[in-house]
C-alpha positions, 0 to 999 in steps of 0.5 A: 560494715555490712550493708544489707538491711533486714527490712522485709519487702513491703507486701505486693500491691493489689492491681484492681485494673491492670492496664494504666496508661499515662500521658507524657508532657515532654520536655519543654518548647524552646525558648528562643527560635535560635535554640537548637533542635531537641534531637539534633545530635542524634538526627545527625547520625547516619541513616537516622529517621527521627519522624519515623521514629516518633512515628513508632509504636514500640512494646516492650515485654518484660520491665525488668533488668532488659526492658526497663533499660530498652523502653528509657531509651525508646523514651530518651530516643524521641518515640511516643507511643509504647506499651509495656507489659509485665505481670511481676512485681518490683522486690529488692534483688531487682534494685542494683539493675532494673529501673527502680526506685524505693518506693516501687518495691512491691508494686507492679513492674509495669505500672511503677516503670510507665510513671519512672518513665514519665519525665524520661519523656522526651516528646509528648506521648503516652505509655500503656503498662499492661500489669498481666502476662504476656500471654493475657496482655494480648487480649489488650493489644488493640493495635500491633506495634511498629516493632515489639521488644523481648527481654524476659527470663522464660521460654514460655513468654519468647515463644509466644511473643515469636509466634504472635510476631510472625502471625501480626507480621510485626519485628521481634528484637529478643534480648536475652543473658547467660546464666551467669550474667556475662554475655548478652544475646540479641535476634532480631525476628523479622517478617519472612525470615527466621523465627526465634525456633529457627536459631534456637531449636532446642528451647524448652517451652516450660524452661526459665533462665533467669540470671543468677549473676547478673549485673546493670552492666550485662543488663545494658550491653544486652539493652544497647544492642536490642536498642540499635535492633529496635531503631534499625526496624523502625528507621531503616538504612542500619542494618545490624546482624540479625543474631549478636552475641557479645560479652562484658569482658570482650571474650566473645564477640559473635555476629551473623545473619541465619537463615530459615531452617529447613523444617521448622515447625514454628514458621512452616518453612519449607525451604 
């Protein structure tokens, strides 16, 4: 029997203000003095920082099937401060692999994904959702996060998101699919070192890539490794390949740390 409904897709919201910002009460205090730390599994780990993490400032770019998985971990991890941004709206093909839920579909994947985040919060803290472009969410940037995420499906957005970084001075952790949804891409941009134009050269400012296949799965492989890039940036101690390449049936498995390329017209290395 088939399992498609022919409902039509609820018409978009219209966003009067596209910046919302919502408090986080967190999870509840102990209730005896015995109880065990909330992160203690986690702060047990090699190199963990949790007071650096909570520390953290982390934005997220794009809502969709990359950040809304990154930004609940970020919630899960302890942070308590992020900001989100997307100027895309939830439709039904996102279901099976974004974090959503029924009653978001034609809202703004920003503004639906900062409320689903809400109780995912494990500390008290706030979430901004910036409802607009990457390109018009800067002018709402007051303050440049400790580390910001990619996980967008144009060139347009990674590009500008690679030179903000490198002008700000803030890590860029890049997720990115194939387009069949199979293999999963994480670099991490850091202060100093190779940009994004360094390691991919030939990217075409107007081009998108989005998935035509993929699944949650893809979307939380690439997600799980864009994670350990965010918690290696924001801690310390870890340090993970600054380029990943990783796929859903173990065929490929690529790590390595490229250098600045000389010539680069995106960072002006000379080198």
């Amino acid at each position: 029997m088939s399992t498609k409904s022919h409902l039509p897709n609820p018409a978009p919201v219209v966003v009067t203000d596209p910046v919302l910002t919502v408090a986080c009460p967190g999870f509840p205090a102990p209730v005896h003095e015995a109880e065990a730390d909330l992160f203690c599994r986690q702060a047990a780990m090699p190199s963990h920082d949790q007071e650096r993490l909570e520390a953290a400032h982390l934005a997220v770019v794009g809502c969709g099937g990359l950040g809304s998985w990154i930004a609940l971990a970020g919630a899960r991890m302890g942070i308590r401060r992020m900001t989100i941004m997307d100027a895309d709206c939830f439709d039904r093909t996102n279901a099976p692999r974004q974090m959503m839920l029924a009653s978001d579909i034609g809202r703004p994947k920003a503004h639906a994904l900062a409320n689903n985040l809400v109780p995912h919060m494990t500390n008290t803290g706030t979430i901004t959702a910036v409802a607009l472009s990457f390109h018009e969410a800067l002018n709402h940037i007051k303050e440049p996060p400790t580390v910001m995420v990619v996980g967008v499906d144009n060139n347009s957005s990674r590009l500008a998101a690679s030179k903000w970084g490198l002008e700000q001075g803030v890590p860029v952790v890049f997720a990115m699919l194939s387009t069949d949804g199979l293999r999963a891409q994480v670099f991490l941009q850091e202060p100093g070192g190779p940009c994004l134009s360094c390691v991919l050269p030939n990217l075409e400012v107007n081009s998108n890539a989005p998935c035509a296949a993929a699944a949650v799965t893809s979307c939380m492989l690439a997600a799980a490794h864009a994670t350990t890039a965010v918690a290696a940036v924001v801690m310390g101690g870890l340090a993970p390949p600054r380029w990943r390449e990783v796929s859903l049936d173990g065929s490929t498995e690529r790590l390595g740390n490229p250098s600045v390329r000389t010539g680069c017209t995106a960072c002006g290395s000379n080198d």
